[in-house]
Structure formats: structure tokens, C-alpha cells
C-alpha positions in Angstrom: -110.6 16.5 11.3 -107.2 17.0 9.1 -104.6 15.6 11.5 -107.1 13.5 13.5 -107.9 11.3 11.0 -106.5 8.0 10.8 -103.9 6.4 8.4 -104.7 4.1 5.5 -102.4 1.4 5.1 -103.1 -1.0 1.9 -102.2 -4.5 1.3 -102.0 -4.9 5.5 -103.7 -7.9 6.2 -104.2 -11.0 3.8 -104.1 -8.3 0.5 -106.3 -5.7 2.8 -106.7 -2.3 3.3 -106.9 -1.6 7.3 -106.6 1.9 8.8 -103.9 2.9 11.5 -105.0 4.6 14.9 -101.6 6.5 15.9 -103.4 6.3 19.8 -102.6 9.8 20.1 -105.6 11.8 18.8 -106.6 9.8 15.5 -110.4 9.2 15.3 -113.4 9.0 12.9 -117.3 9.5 14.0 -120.7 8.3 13.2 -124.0 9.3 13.7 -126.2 6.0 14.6 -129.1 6.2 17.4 -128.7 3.1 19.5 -131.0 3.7 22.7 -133.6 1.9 22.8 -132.1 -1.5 21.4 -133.1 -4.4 22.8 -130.7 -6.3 20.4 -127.0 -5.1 18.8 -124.5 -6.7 17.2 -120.7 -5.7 17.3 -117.9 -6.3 15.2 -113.8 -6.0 14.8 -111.4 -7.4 12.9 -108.7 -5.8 14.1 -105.0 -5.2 15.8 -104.1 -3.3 19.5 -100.0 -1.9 18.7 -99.5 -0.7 22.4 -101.5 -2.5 24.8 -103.9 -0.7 27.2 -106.6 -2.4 29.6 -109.6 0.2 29.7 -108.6 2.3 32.5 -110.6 2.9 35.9 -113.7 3.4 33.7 -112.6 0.1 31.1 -113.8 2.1 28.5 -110.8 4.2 27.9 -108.7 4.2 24.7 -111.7 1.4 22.8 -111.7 0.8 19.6 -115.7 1.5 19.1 -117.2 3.5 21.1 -120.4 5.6 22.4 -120.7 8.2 24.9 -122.6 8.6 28.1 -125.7 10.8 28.3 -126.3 9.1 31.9 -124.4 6.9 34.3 -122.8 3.5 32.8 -124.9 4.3 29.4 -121.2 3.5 27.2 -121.6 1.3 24.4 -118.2 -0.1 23.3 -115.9 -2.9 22.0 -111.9 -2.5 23.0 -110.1 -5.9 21.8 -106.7 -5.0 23.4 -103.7 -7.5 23.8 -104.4 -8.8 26.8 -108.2 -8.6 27.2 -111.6 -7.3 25.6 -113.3 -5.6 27.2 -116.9 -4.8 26.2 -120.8 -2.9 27.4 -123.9 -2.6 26.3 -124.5 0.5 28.1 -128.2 0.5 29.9 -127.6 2.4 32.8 -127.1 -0.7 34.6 -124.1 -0.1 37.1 -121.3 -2.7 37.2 -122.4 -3.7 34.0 -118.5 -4.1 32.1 -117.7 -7.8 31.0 -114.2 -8.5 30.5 -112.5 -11.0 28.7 -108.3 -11.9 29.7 -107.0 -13.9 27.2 -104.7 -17.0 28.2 -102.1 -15.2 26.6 -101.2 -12.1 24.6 -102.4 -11.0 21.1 -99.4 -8.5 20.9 -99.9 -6.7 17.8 -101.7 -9.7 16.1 -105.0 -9.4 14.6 -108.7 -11.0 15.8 -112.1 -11.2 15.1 -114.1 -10.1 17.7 -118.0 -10.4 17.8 -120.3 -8.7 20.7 -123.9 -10.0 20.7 -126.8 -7.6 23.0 -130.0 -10.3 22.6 -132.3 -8.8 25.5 -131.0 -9.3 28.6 -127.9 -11.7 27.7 -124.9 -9.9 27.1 -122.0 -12.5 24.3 -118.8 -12.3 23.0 -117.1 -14.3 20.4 -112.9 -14.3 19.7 -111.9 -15.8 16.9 -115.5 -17.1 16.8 -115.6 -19.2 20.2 -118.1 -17.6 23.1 -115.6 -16.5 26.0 -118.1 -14.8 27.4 -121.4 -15.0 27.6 -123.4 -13.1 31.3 -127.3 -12.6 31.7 -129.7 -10.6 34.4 -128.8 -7.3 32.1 -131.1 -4.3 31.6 -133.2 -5.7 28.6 -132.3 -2.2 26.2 -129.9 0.2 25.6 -130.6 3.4 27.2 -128.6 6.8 28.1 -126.2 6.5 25.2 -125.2 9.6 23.0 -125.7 9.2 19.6 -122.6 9.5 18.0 -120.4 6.7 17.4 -116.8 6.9 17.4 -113.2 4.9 15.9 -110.6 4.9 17.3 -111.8 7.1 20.4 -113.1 6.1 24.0 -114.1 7.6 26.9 -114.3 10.9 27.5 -113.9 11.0 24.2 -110.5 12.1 24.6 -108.9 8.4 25.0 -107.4 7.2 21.7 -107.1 3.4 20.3 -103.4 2.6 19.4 -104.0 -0.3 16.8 -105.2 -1.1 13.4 -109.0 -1.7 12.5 -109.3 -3.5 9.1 -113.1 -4.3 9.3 -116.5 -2.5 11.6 -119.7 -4.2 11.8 -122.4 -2.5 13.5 -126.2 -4.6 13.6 -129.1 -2.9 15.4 -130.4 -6.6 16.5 -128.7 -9.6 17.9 -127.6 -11.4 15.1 -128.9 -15.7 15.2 -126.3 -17.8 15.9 -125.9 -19.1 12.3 -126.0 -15.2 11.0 -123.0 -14.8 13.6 -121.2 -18.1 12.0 -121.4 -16.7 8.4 -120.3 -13.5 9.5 -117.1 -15.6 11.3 -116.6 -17.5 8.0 -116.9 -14.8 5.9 -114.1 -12.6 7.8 -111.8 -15.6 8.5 -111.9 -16.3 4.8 -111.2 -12.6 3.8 -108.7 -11.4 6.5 -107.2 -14.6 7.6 -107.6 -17.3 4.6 -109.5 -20.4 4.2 -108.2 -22.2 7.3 -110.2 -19.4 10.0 -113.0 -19.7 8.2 -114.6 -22.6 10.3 -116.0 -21.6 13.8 -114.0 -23.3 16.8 -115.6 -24.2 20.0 -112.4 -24.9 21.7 -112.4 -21.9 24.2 -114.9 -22.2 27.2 -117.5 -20.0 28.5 -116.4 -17.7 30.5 -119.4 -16.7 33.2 -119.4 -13.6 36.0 -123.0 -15.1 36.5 -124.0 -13.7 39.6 -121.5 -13.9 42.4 -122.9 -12.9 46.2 -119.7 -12.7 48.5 -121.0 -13.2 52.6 -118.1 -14.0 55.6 -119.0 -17.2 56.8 -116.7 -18.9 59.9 -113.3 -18.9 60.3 -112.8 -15.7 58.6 -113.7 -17.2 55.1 -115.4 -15.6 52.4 -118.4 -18.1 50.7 -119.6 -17.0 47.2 -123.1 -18.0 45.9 -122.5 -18.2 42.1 -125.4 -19.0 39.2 -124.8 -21.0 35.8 -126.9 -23.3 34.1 -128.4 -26.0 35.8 -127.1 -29.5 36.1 -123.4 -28.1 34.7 -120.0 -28.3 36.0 -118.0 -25.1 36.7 -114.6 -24.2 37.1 -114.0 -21.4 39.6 -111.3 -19.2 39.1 -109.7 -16.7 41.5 -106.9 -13.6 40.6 -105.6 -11.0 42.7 -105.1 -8.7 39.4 -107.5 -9.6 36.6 -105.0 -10.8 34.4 -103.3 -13.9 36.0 -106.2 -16.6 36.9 -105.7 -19.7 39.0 -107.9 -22.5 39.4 -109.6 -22.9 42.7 -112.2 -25.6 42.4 -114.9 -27.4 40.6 -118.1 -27.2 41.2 -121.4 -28.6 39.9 -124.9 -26.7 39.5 -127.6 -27.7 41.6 -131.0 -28.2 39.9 -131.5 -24.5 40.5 -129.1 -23.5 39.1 -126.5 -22.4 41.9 -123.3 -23.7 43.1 -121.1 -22.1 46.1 -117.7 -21.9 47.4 -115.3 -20.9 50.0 -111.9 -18.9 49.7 -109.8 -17.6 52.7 -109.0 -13.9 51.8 -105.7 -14.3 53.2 -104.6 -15.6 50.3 -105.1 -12.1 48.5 -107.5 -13.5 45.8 -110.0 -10.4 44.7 -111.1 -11.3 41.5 -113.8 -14.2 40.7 -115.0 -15.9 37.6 -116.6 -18.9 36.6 -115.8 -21.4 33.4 -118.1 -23.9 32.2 -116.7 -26.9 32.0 -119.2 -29.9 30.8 -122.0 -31.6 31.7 -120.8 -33.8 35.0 -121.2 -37.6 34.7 
């Protein structure tokens, strides 16, 4: 690849080789068969130098990266400075969880962790889940099978960043495989003191969310979760600013709704768990 290749830059992170992405044309490949998976793990240590959100398709410019053989079959990781953004490609249209930060990484370094375990779709930062969404397709399926650093979709989107450390599992890692994995890079990349998992960040949930125009012009939205749990519901007009709307508690079932007026100019939905309510 000669001047496509990334850069390698020692002593970069905690004593660490890592190797530079110039976001320009820089990339490395892989050949690894990932269709059919019913479980895959994911992991990145690394750093986004120039932020970028994924495009139209948020699968531009990622980090890790597969290819399409069909419609929505991408399989990447992108940990940029404001969000990750993340798919198990199945075919399974609108399938694209996204994570926004409460602020920006700027050109620090994270861990990130993306777990496939049938039809649950996880991801870990830092190790706490931010996001964890189920109802997916159960297996991996129209996915080429090369794999790709530092280049996104079409293949012709480049990663501007560093990547110190890639994991790829063809399973879902347990949960306590996933923690030693945490310890282990905290304590190589960042020291002794990221070593230990923090559950400080919530769960971030799409869930399902049904949208239906109810009286007075008002939008209601039909959301799942777990049952008997409180929620948070959060509304944004740009995917990246989030303001708190209400609380709401799972029924027995399950389900929990609310109403927004779309004069307000919210477009954008998600759900946080909160707790268990008293």
C-alpha cells in the first residue's frame, strides 16, 4: 500500500506504540469471515484527532470497519470525539446505535468495547455500558469479508486518529471476559487507576420507540425497557445536545409512554435508565 499505510509512533500512550491514521487515505486490511455470527466482540483503544460523526451513512471515516455485500450489512466501530457510533450489520435496516458523549473526547484516548450476543446489540466506554438495544437480527449477514483500519464506508472514508490497540472476538465475550479485558487495557494504556470497571455512566436505551399524533397536535411515543424500571426520556433537535423531558416508569410489560409537542423542534428520542423506582 506504500503511502497508504499508517504511521508508527512509539512511546505514544503510557510507554506504547500506537499507529497514526493521517484521515486522508491511510489504511491497513484484514481478511476475517464474519457472516454468520451470532456473537462478536469489538475492541479500540484509541484517539479521533479531527472529529467526524459518521456521515449520512454513520459509517463513514470508522476506525474498524466491514463492507456491505447487501443493504445495512456494515460491521463497524467509529469512537469519534463526540460520539461512537457502532453496527452489527444483519441486513436489519435502521439498525445504527449511537452513542453522544456528555462531552468531548477531543484528541484523548478511550477504551471502547462492542458486544453482538444474539439479538442484543452493547457498548462499553471506558468500561461502563452506554448502550445497550435488543429486537436485532440474531446473526451477522451480508458483510464482505475483508476488514479494514483506518477506512469506512465506501471504503474510501479515512479515520483521522490514533489506534493503539484492535480486538476482534468471533463470540460475545461474558461479562467477566469483557471486565478482564477492561482491566487489562486500563492497566497497560492508562495505568493502574483505569483498571477497575466503573458503572457510573447509565444505560443508554433506543428500545423501541413508536411515534402516533395523538390530540392537540401532540406526538405520543410508546417506548420499551425493562420491566418495573424508571426511565429518563430525553429529547434533541440535533443528536448531540440532549435535554431532559420526563421520567417515566415501566409498566409490568415492560412499556412506558410519553407526549412531546413538535412545536418545540425536538426530533431526536432516547431513553436512560435510571433505577429501580421506590
Amino acid at each position: 500500500m506504500g503511502g497508504s499505510q499508517p504511521t508508527l509512533v512509539a512511546n505514544a500512550l503510557n510507554g506504547q506504540p500506537v499507529l497514526q491514521y493521517d484521515g486522508v487515505n491511510d489504511f491497513l486490511t484484514f481478511g476475517l469471515n464474519v457472516n454468520g455470527l451470532s456473537g462478536m466482540t469489538l475492541c479500540l483503544v484509541s484517539a479521533n484527532t479531527a472529529d467526524r460523526t459518521g456521515g449520512s451513512t454513520e459509517a463513514e471515516n470508522a476506525a474498524l470497519f466491514w463492507n456491505q455485500t447487501q443493504g445495512w450489512g456494515c460491521v463497524y466501530l467509529s469512537p469519534f470525539q463526540q460520539r461512537v457510533q457502532m453496527r452489527f450489520g444483519t441486513t436489519q435496516t435502521y439498525n445504527w446505535p449511537t452513542y453522544v458523549r456528555s462531552s468531548s473526547l477531543a484528541a484523548a484516548y478511550s477504551r471502547t468495547i462492542a458486544v453482538k450476543n444474539g439479538t442484543t446489540d452493547a457498548l462499553y466506554v471506558n468500561g461502563s455500558l452506554v448502550v445497550q438495544e435488543s429486537g436485532k437480527m440474531a446473526s451477522v449477514a451480508g458483510c464482505q469479508t475483508t476488514g479494514n483500519l483506518g477506512r469506512g464506508y465506501d471504503n474510501n472514508t479515512f479515520f483521522a486518529g490514533r489506534i493503539a490497540e484492535v480486538l476482534v472476538y468471533r463470540r460475545a465475550l461474558s461479562d467477566s471476559e469483557r471486565q478482564r479485558l477492561n482491566a487489562y487495557l486500563g492497566s497497560k494504556y492508562f495505568g493502574s487507576a483505569a483498571a477497575t470497571e466503573s458503572s457510573a455512566s447509565p444505560v443508554i436505551s433506543s428500545g423501541t420507540l413508536n411515534l402516533e399524533r395523538v390530540a392537540n397536535g401532540l406526538l405520543r411515543c410508546v417506548a420499551t425497557g425493562e420491566p418495573g424500571q424508571a426511565y429518563e426520556v430525553l429529547g434533541s433537535t440535533d443528536m448531540i445536545h440532549w435535554e431532559s423531558l420526563a421520567t417515566k416508569n415501566a409498566s409490568s410489560a415492560g412499556d412506558f409512554d410519553f407526549s412531546v409537542d413538535p412545536e418545540t423542534g425536538w426530533k431526536f428520542f432516547k431513553t436512560r435508565l435510571v433505577s429501580s423506582p421506590n
